[in-house]
C-alpha positions in Angstrom: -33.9 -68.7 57.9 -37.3 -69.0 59.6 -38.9 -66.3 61.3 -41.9 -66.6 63.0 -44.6 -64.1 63.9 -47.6 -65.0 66.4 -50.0 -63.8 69.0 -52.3 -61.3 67.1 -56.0 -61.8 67.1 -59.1 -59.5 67.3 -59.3 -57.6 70.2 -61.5 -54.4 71.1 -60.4 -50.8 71.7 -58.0 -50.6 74.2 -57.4 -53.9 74.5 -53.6 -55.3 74.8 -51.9 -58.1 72.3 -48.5 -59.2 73.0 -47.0 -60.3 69.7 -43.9 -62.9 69.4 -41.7 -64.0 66.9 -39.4 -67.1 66.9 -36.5 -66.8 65.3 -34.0 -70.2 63.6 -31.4 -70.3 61.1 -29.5 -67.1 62.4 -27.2 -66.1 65.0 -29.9 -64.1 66.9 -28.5 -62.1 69.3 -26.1 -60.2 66.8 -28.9 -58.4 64.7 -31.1 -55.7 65.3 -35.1 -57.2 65.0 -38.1 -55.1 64.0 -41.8 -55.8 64.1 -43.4 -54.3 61.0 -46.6 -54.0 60.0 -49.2 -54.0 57.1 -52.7 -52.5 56.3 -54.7 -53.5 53.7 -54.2 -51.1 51.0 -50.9 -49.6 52.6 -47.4 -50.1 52.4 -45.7 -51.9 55.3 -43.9 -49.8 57.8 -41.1 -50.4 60.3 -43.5 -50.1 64.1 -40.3 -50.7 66.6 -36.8 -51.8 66.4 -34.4 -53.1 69.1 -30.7 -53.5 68.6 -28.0 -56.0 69.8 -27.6 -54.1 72.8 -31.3 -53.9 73.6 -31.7 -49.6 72.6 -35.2 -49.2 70.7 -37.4 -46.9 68.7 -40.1 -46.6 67.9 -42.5 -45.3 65.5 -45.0 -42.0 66.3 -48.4 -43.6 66.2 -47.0 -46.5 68.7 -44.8 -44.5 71.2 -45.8 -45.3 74.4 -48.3 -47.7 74.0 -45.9 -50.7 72.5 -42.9 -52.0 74.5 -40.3 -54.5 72.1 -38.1 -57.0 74.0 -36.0 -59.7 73.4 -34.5 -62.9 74.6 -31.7 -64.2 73.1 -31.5 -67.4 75.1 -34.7 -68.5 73.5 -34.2 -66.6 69.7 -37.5 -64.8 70.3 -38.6 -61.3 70.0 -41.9 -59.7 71.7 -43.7 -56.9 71.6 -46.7 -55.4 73.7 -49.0 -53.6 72.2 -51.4 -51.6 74.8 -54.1 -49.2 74.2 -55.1 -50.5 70.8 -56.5 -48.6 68.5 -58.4 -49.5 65.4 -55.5 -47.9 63.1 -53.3 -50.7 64.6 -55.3 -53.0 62.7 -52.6 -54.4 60.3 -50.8 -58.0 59.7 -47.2 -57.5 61.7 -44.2 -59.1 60.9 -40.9 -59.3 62.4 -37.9 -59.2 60.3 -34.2 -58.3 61.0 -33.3 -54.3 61.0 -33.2 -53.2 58.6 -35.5 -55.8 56.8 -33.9 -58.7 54.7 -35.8 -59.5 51.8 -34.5 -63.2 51.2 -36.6 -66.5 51.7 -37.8 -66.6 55.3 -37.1 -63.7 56.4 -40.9 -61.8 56.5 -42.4 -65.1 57.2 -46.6 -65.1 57.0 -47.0 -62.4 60.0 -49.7 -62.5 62.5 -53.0 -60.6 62.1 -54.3 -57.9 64.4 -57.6 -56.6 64.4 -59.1 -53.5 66.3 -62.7 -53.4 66.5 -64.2 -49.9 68.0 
């Protein structure tokens, strides 16, 4: 299992990202994927989910500011973040949800910075 996150960067407030994640060495389109994320000095939280049959969720500080999508043809999952703010400063990860915790599955995540 490999999975894949890219995309972050710094960007200022109120500024957009759109985050990916490539996905090999599972059969994709049957899981539930989540982008998580990690501040320094917190624990890392669940931000969005989307299941099999594309439903989502997502987390209070991000509701209607990120969008998660998927394409199962290409094994990938995005998500758009919009109207940054500097608490969304964190390294994401994607990850299957609920999270799997063996080799490959959180993967070296992508930083985002928000700068005010």
């Amino acid at each position: 299992v490999q999975l894949q996150a890219s995309g972050g960067g710094l960007v200022q407030a109120g500024g957009s990202l759109r985050l990916f994640c490539a996905a090999s060495g599972i059969i994709f389109s049957r899981y539930s994927m989540g982008w998580y994320r990690q501040a320094l000095g917190n624990q890392r939280e669940v931000v969005a989910f989307i299941s099999s049959g594309d439903n989502t969720w997502y987390a209070d500080p991000v509701k209607g500011r990120f969008t998660i999508s998927r394409d199962n043809a290409k094994n990938t999952v995005a998500l758009q973040m919009n109207s940054l703010k500097p608490e969304d400063t964190a390294v994401y990860y994607c990850n299957r949800f609920p999270a799997r915790f063996a080799a490959g599955y959180w993967g070296q995540g992508t930083q985002v910075t928000v700068s005010s």
